[in-house]
N, C-alpha and C positions, 0 to 999 in steps of 0.2 A: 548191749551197747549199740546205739545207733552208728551207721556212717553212712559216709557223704562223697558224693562224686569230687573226684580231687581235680577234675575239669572245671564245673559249674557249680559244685557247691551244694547240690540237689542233697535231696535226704533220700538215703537208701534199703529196701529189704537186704537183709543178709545175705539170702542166694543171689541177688541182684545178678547177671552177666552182661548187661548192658545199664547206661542211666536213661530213664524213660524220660529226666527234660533233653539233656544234647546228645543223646543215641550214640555214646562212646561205648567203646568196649572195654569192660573193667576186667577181664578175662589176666590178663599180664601188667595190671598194674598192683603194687603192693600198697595195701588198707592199712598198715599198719606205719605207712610212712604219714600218713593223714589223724596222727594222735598229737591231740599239743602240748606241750608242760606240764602241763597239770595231769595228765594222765586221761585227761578224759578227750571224748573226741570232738574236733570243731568244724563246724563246717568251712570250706575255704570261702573267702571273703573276696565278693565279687564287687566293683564299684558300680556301682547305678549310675546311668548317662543322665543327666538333665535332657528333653526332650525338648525339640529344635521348633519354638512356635513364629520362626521370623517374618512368616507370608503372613499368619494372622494377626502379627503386630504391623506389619508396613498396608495391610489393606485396610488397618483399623484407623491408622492414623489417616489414610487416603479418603476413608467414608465418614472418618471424623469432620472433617474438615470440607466438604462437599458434601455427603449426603448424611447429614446428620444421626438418622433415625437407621441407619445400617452402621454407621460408628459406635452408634449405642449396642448393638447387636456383637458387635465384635468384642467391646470393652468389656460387656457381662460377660464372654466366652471365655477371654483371657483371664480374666479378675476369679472364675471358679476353676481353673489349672489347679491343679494341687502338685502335680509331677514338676513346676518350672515356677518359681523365684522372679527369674526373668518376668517371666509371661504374666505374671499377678502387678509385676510393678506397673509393667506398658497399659495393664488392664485399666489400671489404675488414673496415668495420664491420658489414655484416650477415653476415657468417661468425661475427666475433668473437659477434657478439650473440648468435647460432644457439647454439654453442658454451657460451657462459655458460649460458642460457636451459636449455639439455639438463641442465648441473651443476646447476643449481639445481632440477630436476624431480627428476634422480637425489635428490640428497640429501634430499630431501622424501619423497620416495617409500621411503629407506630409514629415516626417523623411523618 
């Protein structure tokens, strides 16, 4: 039967005396409080932070809109995030934005 640090959730060897992800000491803590319902063991359920891309959204939209060819730069960064939701949508409008910004130079520039 496996088990799992009742700190962090890690998976553990039997003899385990500490958890080798958050270096707790499992020496005084009781394993057997870490079995779920069903009898079997679970590991404890840690929540995953969505990861904080706000300077890469606010400089994307700044180089969107000024320097085009480093907005695009930023939008592909954001747009393959896999860790942030967030960061894939902003990816998304500072491309568009890049994009526009570009037609609207072209066309100006062929007046």
């Amino acid at each position: 039967m496996t088990k799992y640090c009742p700190f962090c959730g890690e998976a553990l060897v039997d003899e385990a005396k500490f958890c080798k992800s958050c270096g707790k000491n499992l020496d005084n803590v009781n394993m057997e409080s870490n079995i779920g319902p069903t009898g079997n063991t679970q590991p404890y359920s840690v929540p995953i932070a969505e990861k904080n891309h706000t300077l890469a959204i606010v400089l994307g939209y700044v180089f969107a809109i000024f320097i085009p060819l480093i907005g695009l730069i930023f939008g592909i960064y954001l747009l393959t995030r896999n860790d942030s939701e967030n960061a894939k949508k902003h990816g998304k409008f500072v491309l568009i934005l890049t994009f526009v910004i570009w037609a609207i130079s072209f066309l100006l520039l062929m007046n």
